[in-house]
C-alpha positions as CSV (number, residue, x, y, z in Angstrom):
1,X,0.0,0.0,0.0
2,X,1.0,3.5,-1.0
3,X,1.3,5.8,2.0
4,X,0.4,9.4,1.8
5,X,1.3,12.2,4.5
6,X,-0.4,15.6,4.4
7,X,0.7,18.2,6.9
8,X,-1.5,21.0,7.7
9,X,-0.1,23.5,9.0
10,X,0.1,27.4,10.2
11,X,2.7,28.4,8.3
12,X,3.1,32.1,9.5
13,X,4.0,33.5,12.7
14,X,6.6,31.1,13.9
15,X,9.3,29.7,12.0
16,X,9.5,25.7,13.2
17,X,6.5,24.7,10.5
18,X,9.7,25.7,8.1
19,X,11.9,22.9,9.9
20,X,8.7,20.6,9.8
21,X,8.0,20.8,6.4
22,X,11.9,20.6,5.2
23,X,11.6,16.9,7.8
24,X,8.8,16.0,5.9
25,X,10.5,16.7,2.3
26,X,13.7,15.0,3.3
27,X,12.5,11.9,5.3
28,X,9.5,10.9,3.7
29,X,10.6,8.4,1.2
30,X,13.2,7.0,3.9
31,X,10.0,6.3,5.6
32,X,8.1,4.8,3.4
33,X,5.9,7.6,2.8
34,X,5.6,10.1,0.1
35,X,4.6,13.9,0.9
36,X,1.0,14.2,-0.9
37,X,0.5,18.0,-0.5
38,X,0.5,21.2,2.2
39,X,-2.9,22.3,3.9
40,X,-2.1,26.0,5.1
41,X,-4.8,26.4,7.8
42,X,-3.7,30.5,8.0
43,X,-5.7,32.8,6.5
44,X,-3.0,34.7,4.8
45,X,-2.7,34.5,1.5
46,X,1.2,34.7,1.3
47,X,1.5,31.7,3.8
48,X,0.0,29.7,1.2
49,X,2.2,31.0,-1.5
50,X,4.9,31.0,1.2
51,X,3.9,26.9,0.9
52,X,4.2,27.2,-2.9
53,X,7.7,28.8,-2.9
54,X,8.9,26.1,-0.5
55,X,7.7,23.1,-2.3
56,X,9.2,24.5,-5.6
57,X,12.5,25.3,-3.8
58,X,12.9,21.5,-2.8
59,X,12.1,20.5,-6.3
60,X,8.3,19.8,-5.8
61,X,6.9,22.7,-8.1
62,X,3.7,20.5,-8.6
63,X,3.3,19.7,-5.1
64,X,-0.7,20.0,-4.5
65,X,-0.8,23.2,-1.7
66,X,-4.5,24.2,-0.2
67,X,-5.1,26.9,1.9
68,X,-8.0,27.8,3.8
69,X,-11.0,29.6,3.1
70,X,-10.8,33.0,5.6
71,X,-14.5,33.4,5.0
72,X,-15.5,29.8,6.1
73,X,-14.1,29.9,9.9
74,X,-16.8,29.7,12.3
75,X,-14.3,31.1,15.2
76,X,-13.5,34.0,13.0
77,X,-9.8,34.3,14.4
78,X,-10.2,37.8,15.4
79,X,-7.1,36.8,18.4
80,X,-4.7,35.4,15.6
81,X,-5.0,39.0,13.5
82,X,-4.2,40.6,16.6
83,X,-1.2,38.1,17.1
84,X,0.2,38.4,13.8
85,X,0.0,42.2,14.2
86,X,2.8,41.5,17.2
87,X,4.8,39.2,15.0
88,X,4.9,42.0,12.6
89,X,9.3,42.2,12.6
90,X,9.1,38.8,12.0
91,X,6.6,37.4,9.5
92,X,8.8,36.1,6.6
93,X,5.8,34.9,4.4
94,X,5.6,38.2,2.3
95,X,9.5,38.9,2.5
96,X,10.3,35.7,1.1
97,X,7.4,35.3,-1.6
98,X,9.1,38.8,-2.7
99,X,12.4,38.4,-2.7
100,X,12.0,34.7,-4.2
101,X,9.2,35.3,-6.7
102,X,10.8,33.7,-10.1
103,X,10.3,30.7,-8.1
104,X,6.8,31.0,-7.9
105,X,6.5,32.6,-12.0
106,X,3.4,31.1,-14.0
107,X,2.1,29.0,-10.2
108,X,-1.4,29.3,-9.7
109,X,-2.7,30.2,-6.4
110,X,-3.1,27.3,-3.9
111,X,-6.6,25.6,-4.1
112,X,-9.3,26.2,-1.6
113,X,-8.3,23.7,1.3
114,X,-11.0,21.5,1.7
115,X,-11.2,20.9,-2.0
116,X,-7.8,19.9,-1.9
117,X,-8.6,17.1,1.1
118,X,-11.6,15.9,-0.9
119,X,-9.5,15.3,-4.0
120,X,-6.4,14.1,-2.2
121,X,-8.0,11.7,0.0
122,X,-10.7,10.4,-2.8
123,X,-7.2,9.6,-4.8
124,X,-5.9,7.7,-1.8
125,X,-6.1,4.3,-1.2
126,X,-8.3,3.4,1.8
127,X,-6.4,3.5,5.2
128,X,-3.1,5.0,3.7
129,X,-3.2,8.7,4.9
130,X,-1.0,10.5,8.2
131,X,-2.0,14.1,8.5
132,X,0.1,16.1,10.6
133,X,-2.0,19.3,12.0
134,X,1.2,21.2,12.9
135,X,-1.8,24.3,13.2
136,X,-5.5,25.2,13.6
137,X,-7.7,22.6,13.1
138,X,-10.2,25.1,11.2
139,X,-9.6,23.0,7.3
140,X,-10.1,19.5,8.9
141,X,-12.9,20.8,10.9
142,X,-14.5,22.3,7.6
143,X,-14.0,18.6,6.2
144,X,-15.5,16.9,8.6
145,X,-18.7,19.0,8.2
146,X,-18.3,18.6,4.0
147,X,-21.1,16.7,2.9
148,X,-19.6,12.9,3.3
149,X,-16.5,14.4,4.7
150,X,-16.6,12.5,8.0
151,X,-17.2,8.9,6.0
152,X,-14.0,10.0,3.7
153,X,-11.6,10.8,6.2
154,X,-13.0,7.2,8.2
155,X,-12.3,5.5,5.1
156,X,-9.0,7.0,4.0
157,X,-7.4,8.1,7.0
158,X,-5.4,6.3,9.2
159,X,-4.0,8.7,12.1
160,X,-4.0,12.2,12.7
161,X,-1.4,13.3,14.6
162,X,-2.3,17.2,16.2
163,X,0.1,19.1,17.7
164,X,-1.7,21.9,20.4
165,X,-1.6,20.8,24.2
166,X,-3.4,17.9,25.9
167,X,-0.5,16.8,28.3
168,X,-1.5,13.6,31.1
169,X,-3.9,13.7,32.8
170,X,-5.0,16.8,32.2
171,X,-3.9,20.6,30.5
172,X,-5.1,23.4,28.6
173,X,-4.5,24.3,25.3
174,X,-1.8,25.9,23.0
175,X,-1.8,28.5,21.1
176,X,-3.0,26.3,17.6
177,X,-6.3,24.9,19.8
178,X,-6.8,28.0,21.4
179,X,-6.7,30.3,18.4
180,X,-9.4,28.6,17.0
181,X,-11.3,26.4,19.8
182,X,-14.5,25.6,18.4
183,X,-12.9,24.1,15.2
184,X,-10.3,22.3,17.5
185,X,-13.1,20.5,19.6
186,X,-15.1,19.7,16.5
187,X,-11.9,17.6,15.4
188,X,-10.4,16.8,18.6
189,X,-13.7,15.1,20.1
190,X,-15.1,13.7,17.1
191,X,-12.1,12.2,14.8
192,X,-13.5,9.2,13.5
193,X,-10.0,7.5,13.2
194,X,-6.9,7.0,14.9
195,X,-5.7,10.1,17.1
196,X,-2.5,11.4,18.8
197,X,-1.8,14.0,20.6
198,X,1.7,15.9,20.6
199,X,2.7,18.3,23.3
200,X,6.5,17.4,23.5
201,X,8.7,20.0,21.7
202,X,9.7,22.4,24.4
203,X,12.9,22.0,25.5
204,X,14.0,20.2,21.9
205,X,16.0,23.0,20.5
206,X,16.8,23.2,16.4
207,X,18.1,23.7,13.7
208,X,21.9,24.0,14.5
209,X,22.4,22.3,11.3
210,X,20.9,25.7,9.1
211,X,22.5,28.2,11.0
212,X,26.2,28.7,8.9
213,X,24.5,27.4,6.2
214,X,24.0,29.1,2.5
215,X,20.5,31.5,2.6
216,X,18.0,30.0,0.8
217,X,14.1,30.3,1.0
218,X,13.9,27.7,4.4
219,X,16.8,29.0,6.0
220,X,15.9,32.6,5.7
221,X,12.5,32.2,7.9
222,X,14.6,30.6,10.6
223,X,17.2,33.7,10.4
224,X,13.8,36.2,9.5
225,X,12.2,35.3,12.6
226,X,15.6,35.1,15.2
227,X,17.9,37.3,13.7
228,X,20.2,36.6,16.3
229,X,20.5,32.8,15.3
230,X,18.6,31.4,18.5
231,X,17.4,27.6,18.1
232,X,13.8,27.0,18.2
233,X,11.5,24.5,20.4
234,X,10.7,21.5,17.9
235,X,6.8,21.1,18.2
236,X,5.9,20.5,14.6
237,X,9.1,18.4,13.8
238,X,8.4,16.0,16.4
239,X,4.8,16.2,15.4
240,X,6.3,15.3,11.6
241,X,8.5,12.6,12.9
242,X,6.2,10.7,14.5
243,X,3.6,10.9,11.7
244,X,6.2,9.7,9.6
245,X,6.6,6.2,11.7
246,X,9.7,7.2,13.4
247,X,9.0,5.7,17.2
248,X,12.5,5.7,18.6
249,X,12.3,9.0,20.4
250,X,8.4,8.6,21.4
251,X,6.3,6.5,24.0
252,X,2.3,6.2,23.7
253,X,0.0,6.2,26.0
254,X,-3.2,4.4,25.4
255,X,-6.6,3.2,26.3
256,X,-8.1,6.8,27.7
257,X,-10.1,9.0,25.8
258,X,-9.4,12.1,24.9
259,X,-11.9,15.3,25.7
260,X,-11.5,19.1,25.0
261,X,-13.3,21.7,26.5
262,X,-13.5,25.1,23.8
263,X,-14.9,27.3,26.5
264,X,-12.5,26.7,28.6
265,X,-9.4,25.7,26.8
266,X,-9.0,22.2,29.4
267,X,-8.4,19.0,28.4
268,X,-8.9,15.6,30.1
269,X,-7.9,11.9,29.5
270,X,-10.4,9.4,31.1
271,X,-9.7,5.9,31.0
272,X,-11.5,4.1,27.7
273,X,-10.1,0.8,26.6
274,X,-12.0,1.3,23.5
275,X,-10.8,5.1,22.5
276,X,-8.8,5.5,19.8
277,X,-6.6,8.2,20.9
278,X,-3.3,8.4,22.4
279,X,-0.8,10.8,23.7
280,X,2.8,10.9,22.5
281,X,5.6,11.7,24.7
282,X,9.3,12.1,24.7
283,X,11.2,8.7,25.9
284,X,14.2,9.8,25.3
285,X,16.4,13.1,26.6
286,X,15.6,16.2,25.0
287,X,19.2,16.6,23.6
288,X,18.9,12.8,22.0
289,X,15.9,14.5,20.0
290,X,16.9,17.3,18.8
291,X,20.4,15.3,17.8
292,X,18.0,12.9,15.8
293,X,15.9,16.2,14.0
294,X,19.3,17.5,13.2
295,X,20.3,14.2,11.1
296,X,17.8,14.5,9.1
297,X,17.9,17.9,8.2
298,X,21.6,18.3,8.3
């Protein structure tokens, strides 16, 4: 069987969806996967465009790229507008698109993102699909209330991996849940597949490997975003990696069910033999991760 892995992600106000996406390019056929296309869950038009330049960069100018539709999202992310508005120094989206454009010459604009899941998933074979929500959950939310949408993703998905908060036994949200919380518990509570949950990421500091390295359109949102060469927590790599297969660095823990609370940004596990949700955490030292991130992408 073919495997597919989609990663939806936020690609905007933090730079570590760059290192995610690079992991995905670079180890998904050593995984056994291949990279089926980028969901860019931001409504900015030049984070999808941003997802464009990258794919074309790593040699993937066909690579299928969706972004969602602003006008569609129920939560209206009124707090991420005024979030991007302090990221203002460093949003690399529009820099990058600029200064990179012939990369991006005769490109149409990504597809609408839902329409992208429908077509990717109806192409799929049945069970053969990781999605990596390194972001909001407001596209897979909008697919699961698609007409069939929930019956499409039960028959062609096999695990979605979201990375947001929901540490044992019980937290509160990040920021991609809590930018967008009604669209997170839509997903969160009502996946009809297999579903982990990723909090680890913290105290895994990358990407060493870029920081000498020649600019290029990757590198340059890293250096955009910490002028001053700092490593970034690995969230969304670790989320990546452990879509891809790679269990090494992770543990699971199982039979609980998983429950998110929008109003109040809590989440619980409960004890459920029969849920399908799980919780990934680090079982190996922080340094040991980041050393196995920085192989890959070195």
């Amino acid at each position: 069987m073919a495997r597919w892995i989609i990663v939806d992600t936020d690609l905007d106000t933090d730079c570590d969806d760059v290192g995610a996406l690079a992991l995905a390019h670079r180890h998904a056929a050593a995984a056994g996967f291949r990279l089926a296309g980028i969901v860019v869950n931001a409504p900015v038009p030049a984070a999808g465009r941003y997802a464009q330049l990258l794919a074309a960069h790593w040699g993937l100018p066909t690579l299928p790229v969706g972004l969602v539709d602003a006008a569609a999202i129920a939560d209206g992310m009124a707090p991420y507008a005024a979030h991007r508005a302090d990221c203002a120094p460093r949003l690399y989206n529009e820099r990058l698109c600029g200064k990179y454009a012939a990369l991006l010459a005769h490109r149409p604009p990504p597809e609408e993102g839902v329409a992208l899941y429908r077509r990717l998933l109806s192409e799929a074979e049945d069970g053969s699909v990781v999605i990596c929500a390194i972001g909001f959950l407001t596209v897979l939310a909008q697919l699961l209330d698609s007409p069939g949408g929930a019956d499409l993703v039960r028959r062609k998905v096999r695990l979605l991996v979201s990375m947001g908060g929901g540490n044992w036994p019980e937290g509160w949200d990040g920021f991609n849940w809590r930018m967008a919380p009604k669209a997170a518990a839509r997903v969160l509570n009502d996946w009809p597949v297999d579903l982990a949950i990723s909090p680890e990421g913290e105290n895994v500091l990358t990407i060493r490997s870029w920081q000498e390295g020649p600019p290029d359109p990757a590198r340059e949102a890293y250096r955009i975003f910490f002028p001053d060469r700092s490593l970034r927590p690995s969230w969304d790599l670790l989320c990546v990696l452990y879509g891809l297969g790679d269990r090494s660095l992770f543990r699971g823990r199982t039979g609980c069910r998983f429950r998110y609370n929008p109003e109040t940004g809590q989440s619980i596990w409960t004890p459920d033999p029969a849920s399908r949700a799980r919780l990934v955490e680090l079982a190996v030292p922080p340094d040991q991760a980041a050393a196995r991130l920085e192989e890959i992408l070195s």
